[in-house]
ZAMI-105809 format. One record per atom (N, C-alpha, C): residue in one letter; x, y, z. Coordinates in steps of 0.001 Angstrom, whole numbers, plus 500000, padded with zeros to 6 digits. Layout:
AXYZ ...
This chain:
X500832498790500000 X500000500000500000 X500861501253500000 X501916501033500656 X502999502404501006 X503363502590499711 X503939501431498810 X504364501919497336 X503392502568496752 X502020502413496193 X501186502814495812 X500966504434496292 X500686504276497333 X500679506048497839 X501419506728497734 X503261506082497321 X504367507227496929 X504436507148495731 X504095506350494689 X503693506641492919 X502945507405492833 X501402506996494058 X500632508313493517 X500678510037494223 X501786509631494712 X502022511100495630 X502732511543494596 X503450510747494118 X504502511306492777 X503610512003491690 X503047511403490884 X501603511999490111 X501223513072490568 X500825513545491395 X499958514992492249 X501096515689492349 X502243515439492740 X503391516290492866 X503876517132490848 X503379515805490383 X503825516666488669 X502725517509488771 X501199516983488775 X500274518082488642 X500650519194489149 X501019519104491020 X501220520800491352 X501862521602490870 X502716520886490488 X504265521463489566 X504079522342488680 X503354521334487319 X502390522276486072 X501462523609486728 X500460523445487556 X499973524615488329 X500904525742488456 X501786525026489528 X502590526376489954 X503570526782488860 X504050526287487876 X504986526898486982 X503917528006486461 X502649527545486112 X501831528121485540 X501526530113486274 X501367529411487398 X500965530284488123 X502330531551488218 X503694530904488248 X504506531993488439 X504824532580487072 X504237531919486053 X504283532561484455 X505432531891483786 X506406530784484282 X506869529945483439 X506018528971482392 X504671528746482791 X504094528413481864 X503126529428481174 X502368529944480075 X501222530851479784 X499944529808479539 X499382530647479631 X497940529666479612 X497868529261477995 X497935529862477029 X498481528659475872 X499085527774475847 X500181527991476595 X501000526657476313 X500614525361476844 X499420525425477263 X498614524452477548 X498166523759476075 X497909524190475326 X497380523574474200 X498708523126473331 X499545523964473360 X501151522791473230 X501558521558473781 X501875522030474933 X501194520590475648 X500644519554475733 X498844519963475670 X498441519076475116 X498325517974473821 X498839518604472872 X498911518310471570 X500333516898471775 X501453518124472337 X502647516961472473 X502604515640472761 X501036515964473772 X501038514873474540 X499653513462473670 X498968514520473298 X497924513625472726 X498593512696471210 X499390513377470740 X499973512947469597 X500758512716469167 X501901512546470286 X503368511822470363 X503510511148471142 X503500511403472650 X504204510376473533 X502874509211473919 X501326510057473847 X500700509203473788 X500152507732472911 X500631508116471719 X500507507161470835 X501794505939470518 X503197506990471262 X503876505982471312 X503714504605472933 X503039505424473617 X503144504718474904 X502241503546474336 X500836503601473393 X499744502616473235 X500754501914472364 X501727501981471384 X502545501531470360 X503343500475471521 X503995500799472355 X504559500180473499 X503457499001474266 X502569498995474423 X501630498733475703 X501032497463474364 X500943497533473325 X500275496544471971 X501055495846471630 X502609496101471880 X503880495722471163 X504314494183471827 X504256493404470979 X504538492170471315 X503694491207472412 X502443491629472172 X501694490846473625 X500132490438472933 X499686489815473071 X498810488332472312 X497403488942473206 X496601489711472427 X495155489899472935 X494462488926473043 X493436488456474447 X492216487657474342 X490916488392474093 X490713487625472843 X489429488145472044 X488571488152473045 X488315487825473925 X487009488372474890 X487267489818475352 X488148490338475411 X488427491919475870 X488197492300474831 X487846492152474007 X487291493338472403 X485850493454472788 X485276492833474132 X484080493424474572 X484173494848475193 X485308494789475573 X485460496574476393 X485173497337475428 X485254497426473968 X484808498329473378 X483597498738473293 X482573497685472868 X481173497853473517 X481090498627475161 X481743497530476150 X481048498441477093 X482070499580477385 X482645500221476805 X482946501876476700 X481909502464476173 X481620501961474701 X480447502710474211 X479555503025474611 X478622501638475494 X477837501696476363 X477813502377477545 X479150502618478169 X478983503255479315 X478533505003479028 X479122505300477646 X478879506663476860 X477728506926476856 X477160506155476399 X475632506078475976 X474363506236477531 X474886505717478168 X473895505861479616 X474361507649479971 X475189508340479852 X475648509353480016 X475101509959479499 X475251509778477985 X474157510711476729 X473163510438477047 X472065509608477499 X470989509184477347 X470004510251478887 X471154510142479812 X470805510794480884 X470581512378480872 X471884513176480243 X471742513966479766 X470815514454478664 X470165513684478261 X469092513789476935 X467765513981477729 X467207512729478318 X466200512833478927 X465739513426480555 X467292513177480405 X467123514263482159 X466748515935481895 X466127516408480480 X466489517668480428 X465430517802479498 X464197516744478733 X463584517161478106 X462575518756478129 X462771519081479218 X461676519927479542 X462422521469479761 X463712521393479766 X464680522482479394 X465365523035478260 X465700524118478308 X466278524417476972 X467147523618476098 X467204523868474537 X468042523404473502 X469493522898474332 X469796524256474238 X471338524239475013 X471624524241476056 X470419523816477235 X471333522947478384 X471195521206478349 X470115521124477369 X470029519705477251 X471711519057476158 X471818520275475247 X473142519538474243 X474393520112475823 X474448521031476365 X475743520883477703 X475428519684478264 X474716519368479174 X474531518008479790 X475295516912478623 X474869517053477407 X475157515709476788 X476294515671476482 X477052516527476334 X478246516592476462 X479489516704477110 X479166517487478479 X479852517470479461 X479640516353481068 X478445515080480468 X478361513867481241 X479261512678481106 X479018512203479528 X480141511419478764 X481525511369478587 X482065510744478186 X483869510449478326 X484642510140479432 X485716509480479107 X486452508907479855 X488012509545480052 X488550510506480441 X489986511306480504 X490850509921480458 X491066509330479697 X492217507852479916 X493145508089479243 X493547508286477798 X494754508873477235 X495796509443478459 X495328510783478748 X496135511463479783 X496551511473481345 X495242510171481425 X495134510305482916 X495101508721483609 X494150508270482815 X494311506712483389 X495146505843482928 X495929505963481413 X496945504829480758 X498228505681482009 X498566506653482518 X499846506672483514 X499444505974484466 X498688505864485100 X498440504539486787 X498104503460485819 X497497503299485027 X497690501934484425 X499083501570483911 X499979502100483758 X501473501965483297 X501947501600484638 X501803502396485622 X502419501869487429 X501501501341488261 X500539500804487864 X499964500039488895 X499394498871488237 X498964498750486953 X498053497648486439 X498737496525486086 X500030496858485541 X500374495417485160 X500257495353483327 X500614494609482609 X500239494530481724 X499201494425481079 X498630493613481621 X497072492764481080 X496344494597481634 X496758494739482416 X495447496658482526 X496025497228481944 X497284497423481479 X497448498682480158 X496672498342479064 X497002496822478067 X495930496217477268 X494399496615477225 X493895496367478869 X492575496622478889 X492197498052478839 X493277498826479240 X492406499984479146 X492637500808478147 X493791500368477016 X493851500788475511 X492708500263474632 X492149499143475075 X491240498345474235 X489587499250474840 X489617499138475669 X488505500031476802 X488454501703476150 X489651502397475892 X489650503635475327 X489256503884473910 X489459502556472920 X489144502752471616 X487179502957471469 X486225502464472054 X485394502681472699 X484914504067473368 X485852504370474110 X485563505676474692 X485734506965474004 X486407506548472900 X487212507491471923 X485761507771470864 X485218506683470689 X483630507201470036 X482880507819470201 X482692508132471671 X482077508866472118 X482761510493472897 X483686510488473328 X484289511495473327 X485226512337472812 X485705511718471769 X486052512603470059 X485025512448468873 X483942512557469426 X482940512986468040 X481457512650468271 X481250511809468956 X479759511108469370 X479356512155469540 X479920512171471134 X478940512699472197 X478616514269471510 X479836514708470701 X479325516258470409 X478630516205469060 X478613515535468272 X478032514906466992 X476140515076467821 X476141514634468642 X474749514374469225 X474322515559469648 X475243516103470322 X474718517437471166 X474682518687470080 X475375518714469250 X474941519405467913 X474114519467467717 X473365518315467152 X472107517643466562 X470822518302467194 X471184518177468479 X470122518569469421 X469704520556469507 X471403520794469925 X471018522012470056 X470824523075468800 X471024522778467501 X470574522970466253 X469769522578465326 X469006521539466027 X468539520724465080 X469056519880463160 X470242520005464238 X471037519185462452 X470690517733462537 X471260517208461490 X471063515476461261 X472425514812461597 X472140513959462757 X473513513052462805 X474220512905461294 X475492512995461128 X476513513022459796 X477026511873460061 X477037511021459428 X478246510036460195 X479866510559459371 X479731511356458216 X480683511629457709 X481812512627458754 X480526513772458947 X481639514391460209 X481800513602461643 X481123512404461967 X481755511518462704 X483068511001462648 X482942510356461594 X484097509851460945 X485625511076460873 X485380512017460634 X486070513032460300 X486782513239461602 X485748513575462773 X486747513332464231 X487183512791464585 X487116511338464406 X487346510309464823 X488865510035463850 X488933510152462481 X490061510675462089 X490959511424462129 X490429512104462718 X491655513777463178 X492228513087464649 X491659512492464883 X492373511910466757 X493732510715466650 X494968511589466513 X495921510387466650 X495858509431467592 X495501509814469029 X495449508191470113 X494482507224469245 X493008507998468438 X492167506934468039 X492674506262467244 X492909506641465915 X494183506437465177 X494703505171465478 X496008505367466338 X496880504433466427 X496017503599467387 X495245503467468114 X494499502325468774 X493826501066467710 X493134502171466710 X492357501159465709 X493908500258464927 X494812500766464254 X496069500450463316 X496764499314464737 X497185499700465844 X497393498968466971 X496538497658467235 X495664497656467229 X495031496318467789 X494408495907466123 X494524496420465414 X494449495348463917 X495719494834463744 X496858495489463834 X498144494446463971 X498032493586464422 X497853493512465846 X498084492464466917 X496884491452466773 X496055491554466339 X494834490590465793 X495339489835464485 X496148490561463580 X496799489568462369 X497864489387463040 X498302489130464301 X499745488662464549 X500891489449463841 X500627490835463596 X501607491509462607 X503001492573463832 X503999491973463733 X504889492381464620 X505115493781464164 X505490494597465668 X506274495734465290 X507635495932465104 X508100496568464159 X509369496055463781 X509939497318464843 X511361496275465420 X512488496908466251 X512414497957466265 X513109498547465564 X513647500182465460 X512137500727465728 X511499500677465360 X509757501317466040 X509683501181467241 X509659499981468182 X508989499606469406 X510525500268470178 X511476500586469885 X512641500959470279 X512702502032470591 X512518503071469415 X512153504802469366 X510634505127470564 X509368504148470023 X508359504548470854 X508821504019472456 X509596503235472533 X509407502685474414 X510184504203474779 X511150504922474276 X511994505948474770 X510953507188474444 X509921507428473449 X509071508545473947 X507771508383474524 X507568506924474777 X506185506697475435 X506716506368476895 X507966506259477257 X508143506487478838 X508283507954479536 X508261509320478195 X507795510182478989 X506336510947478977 X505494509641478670 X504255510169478543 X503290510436480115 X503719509567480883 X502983509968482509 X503583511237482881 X504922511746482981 X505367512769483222 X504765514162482279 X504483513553481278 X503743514705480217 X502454514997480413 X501465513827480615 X500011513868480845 X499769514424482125 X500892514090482992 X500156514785484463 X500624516530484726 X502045516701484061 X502159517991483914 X500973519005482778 X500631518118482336 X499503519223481053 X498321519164482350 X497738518861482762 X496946518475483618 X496896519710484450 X498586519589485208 X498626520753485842 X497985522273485643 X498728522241484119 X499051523930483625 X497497524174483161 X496740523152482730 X495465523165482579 X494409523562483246 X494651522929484556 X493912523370485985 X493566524798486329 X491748524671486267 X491091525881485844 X489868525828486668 X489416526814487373 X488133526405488549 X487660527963488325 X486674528144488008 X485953529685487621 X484589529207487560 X483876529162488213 X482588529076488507 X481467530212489842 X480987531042489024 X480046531616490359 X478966530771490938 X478211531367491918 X477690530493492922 X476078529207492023 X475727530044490830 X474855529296490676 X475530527809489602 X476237528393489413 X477136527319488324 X477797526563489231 X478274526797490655 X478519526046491481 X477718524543491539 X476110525281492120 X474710524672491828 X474954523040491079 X475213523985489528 X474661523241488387 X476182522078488110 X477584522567488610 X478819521376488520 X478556520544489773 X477782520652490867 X477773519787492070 X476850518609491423 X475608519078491188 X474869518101490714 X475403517275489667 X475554517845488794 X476320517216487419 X477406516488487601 X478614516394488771 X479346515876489137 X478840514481489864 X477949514882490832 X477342513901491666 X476606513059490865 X475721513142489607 X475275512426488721 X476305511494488003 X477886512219487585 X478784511668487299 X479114509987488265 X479434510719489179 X480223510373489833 X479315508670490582 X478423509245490842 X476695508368491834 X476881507137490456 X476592507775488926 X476687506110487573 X478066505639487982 X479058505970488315 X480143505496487844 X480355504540489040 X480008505016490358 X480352503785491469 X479284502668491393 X478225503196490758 X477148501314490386 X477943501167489368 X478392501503488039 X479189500941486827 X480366499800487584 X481424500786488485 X482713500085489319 X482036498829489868 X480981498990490457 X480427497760491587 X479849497018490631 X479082496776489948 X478588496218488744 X479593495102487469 X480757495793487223 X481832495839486205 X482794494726487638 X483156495264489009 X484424494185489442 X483247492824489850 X482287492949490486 X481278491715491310 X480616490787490382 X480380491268489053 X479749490843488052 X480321490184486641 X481113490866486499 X481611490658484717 X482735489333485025 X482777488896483887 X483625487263483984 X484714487729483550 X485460488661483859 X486950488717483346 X487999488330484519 X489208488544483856 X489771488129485297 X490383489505486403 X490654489492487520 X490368490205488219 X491209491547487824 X492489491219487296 X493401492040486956 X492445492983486220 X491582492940485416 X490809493148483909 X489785493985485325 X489105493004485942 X488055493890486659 X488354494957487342 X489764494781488165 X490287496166488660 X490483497410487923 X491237497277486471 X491238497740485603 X489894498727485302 X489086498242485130 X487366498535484982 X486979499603485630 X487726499009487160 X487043500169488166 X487821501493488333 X488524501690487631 X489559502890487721 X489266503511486183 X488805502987485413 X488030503514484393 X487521504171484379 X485888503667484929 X484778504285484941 X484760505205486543 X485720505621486831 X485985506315487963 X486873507824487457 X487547507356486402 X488328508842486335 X487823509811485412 X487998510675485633 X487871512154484929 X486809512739483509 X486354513491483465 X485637513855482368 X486902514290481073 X486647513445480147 X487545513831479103 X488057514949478825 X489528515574478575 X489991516721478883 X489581517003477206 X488838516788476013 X488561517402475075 X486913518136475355 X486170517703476249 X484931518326476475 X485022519905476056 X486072520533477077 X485321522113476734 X486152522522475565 X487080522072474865 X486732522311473224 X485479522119472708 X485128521217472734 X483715520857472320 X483034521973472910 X482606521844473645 X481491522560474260 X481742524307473885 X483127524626473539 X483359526135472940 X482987526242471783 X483190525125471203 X482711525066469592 X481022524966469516 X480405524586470661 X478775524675470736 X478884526030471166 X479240527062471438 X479398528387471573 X478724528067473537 X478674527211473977 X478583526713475505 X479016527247476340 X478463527268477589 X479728527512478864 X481066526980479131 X481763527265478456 X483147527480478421 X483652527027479896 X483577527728480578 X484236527954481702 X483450527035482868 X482340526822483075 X482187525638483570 X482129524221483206 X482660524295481514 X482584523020481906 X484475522634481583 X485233523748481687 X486843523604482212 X486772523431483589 X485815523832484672 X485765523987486043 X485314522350485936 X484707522055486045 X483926520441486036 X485336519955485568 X485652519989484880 X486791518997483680 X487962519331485373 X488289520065485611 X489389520833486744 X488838519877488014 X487998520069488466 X487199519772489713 X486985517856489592 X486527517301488342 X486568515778488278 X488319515351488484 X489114515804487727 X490345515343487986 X490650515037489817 X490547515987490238 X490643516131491558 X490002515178492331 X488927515072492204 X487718513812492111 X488268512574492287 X488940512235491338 X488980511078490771 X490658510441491470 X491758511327491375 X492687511046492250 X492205511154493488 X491663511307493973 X490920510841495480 X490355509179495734 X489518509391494436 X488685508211494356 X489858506712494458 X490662506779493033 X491170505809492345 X492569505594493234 X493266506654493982 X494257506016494463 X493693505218496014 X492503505664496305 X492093504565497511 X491539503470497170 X490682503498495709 X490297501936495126 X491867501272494758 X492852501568495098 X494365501066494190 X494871500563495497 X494978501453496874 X495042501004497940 X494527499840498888 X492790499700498182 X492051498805498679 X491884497510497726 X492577497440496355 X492574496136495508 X493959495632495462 X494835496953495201 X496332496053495167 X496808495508496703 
């Protein structure tokens, strides 16, 4: 348990880090989106390139993709009908700022130091899934709604293409399904920039960290959090007591559907011309959340 609490003391220590550089103006609040980028589309794709590389998937975990989707979908669905009787555009915010899973940046680093192999696997295979719904679904839908447009699947497709982690997840696990090796010099270059991807994801995290909410928006992120948060511990309890995987896989599960609202939401939600700023406060405020949550479920399984 003591190891566990000084990995994850280590983690919170990069976050504060990013904060405070931020804060004394070594970082600018752009360079957050440098950052992010570095991170979404280099070290992250080499770390999944690493984590696929040489290791033999059991076709029963190509169910996590379904239930990612699915877990998306109870999110959207909540947000949809929890709101029929309210405006356009708080019913498309809800639907967008309920859904996704922050795992790229946040859950593949404790899955790199705490899961083991078989949970990096699961939760790259678990993210290709989540990636449907939170690079293009969920805002594909909430569009729809708050404009009355027609689901596209073309501009589905289109996001879902522009996303290098999605990307290399789909090209990644079609290799490893034809048994198609990664050649040396690849898995060589990516193990040396996908080992500084936890140090990258938790410092963007940092410089990111954003809480601006007045008192009624307070209101409206408590509830919305607590709705979050209330599906995700029946999902955890549901997903380790229930599902036939093996336990490594079920632990895995529960640190999933436990962490963070996807750090692409309030793009999205700026591009719905949305509240901006609460739903960076929510996105700020779940992180926080969730390292609470997940390093005591890590304490209480490992």
């Amino acid at each position: 348990m003591l190891d566990v609490l000084i990995r994850a003391g280590c983690f919170v220590a990069i976050i504060v880090l990013g904060y405070f550089l931020k804060k004394i103006g070594f970082f600018r609040e752009e360079d957050f989106t440098v950052l992010s980028r570095i991170t979404l589309r280099i070290t992250l794709p080499a770390a999944i390139i690493v984590s696929f590389g040489g290791k033999e998937i059991d076709s029963s975990l190509l169910m996590l993709v379904l239930l990612a989707a699915g877990c998306g979908l109870i999110y959207l669905g909540i947000g949809y009908f929890g709101n029929l009787r309210n405006s356009k555009e708080r019913r498309a915010f809800e639907m967008l700022n309920l859904p996704g899973y922050n795992i790229g940046t946040f859950v593949i680093p404790f899955a790199q130091s705490f899961l083991g192999p078989v949970g990096v696997i699961a939760t790259s295979i678990f993210d290709t899934g989540n990636s449907l719904i939170c690079l293009g679904g969920a805002y594909s839908l909430a569009r729809m709604v708050q404009e009355g447009q027609k689901f596209s699947v073309k501009r589905f497709a289109q996001s879902l293409l522009r996303s290098a982690p999605f990307v290399c997840y789909v090209i990644m696990l079609t290799m490893n399904l034809a048994r198609i090796s990664v050649p040396g010099p690849v898995m060589s270059c990516a193990t040396i920039i996908g080992n500084a991807n936890a140090f990258m994801a938790m410092l963007t995290i940092g410089v990111g960290f954003k809480v601006e909410a007045d008192r009624e928006q307070l209101g409206t992120m408590a509830r919305l959090l607590a709705i979050r948060y209330g599906i995700a511990a029946v999902l955890a309890w549901v997903f380790y007591f229930y599902l036939p995987f093996s336990q490594e896989v079920r632990q895995t599960l529960v640190i999933l559907v436990l962490s963070p609202i996807s750090s692409a939401v309030p793009a999205f939600t700026g591009e719905l011309k949305g509240n901006v700023g609460l739903s960076s406060a929510m996105n700020s405020i779940s992180i926080v959340i969730s390292i609470v949550i997940i390093v005591t479920m890590l304490t209480i399984m490992l």
